[in-house]
C-alpha positions as CSV (number, residue, x, y, z in Angstrom):
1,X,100.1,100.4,108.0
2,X,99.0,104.1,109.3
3,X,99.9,106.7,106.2
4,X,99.3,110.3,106.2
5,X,100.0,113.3,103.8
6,X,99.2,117.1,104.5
7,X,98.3,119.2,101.5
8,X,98.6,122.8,102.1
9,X,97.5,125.5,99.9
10,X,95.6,128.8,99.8
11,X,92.2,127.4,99.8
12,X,91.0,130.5,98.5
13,X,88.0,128.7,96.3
14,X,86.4,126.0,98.2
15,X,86.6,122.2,96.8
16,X,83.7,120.0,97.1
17,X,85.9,116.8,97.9
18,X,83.3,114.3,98.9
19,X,81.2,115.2,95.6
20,X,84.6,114.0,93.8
21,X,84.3,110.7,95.2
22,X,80.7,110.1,96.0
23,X,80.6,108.0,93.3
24,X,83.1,105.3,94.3
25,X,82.6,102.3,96.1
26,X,84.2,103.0,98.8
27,X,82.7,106.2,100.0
28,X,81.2,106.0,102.8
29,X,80.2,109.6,104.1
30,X,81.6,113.1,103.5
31,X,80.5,116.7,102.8
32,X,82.8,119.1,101.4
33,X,86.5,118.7,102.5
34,X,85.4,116.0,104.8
35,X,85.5,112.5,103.7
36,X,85.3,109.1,104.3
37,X,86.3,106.0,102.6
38,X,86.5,101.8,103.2
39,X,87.8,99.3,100.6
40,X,85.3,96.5,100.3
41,X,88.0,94.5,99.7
42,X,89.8,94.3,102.3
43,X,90.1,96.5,105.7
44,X,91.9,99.6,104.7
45,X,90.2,102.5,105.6
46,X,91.1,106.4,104.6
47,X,89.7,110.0,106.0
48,X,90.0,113.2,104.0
49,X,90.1,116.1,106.4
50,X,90.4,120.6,106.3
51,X,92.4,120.8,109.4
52,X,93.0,124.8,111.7
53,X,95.7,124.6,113.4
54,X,96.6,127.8,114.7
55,X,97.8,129.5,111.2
56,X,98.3,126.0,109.0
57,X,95.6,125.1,107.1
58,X,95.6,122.0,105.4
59,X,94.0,119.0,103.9
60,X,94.9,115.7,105.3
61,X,94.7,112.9,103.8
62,X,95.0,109.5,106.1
63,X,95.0,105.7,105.4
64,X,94.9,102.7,107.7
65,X,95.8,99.5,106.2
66,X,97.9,98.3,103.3
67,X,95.6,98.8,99.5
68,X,95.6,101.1,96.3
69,X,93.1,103.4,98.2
70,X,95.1,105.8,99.6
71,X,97.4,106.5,96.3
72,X,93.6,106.4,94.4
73,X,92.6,109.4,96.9
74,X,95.5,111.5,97.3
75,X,95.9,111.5,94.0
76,X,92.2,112.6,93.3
77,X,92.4,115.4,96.5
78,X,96.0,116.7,94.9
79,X,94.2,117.2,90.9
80,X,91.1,118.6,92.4
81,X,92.4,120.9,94.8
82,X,95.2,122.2,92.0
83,X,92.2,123.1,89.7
84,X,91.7,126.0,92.7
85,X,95.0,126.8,93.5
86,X,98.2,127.9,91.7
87,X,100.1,126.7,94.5
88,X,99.9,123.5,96.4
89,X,102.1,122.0,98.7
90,X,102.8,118.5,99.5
91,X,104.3,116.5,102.3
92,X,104.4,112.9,103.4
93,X,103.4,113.4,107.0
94,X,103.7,109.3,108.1
């Protein structure tokens, strides 16, 4: 089960997303907006990203498998980046 979400905001203050989750078991690597994660139960895998395209920028968040993961991490990317934005949008990509 692939799911994605794109997050776009002004991005004006930079969020350190990978310190957010550092701490959890299932971090794998990350820096910044960049992060990865892997449930070690079970084979459901999700990617934080800061995506350019063109004039859109955006965070994406994007889960393979079926798990809690991807709610826990959205969830965590959407508070943390609202702490530096007034303004965030959200939409279900897949």
């Amino acid at each position: 089960m692939k799911r994605e979400t794109h997050i776009i905001s002004y991005f004006s203050l930079p969020t350190d997303l990978a310190g957010e989750m550092r701490d959890w078991p299932e971090f794998v690597a990350g820096q910044e907006y960049s992060v990865d994660l892997k449930s070690p139960d079970s084979s459901e895998t999700v990617s934080v990203r800061y995506v350019e395209d063109g004039e859109e920028r955006y965070v994406s968040v994007s889960g393979d498998g079926a798990g809690t993961l991807f709610d826990r991490v959205l969830g965590r990317v959407i508070y943390s980046l609202s702490a530096h934005s007034d303004n965030l949008m959200v939409d279900r990509y897949a």
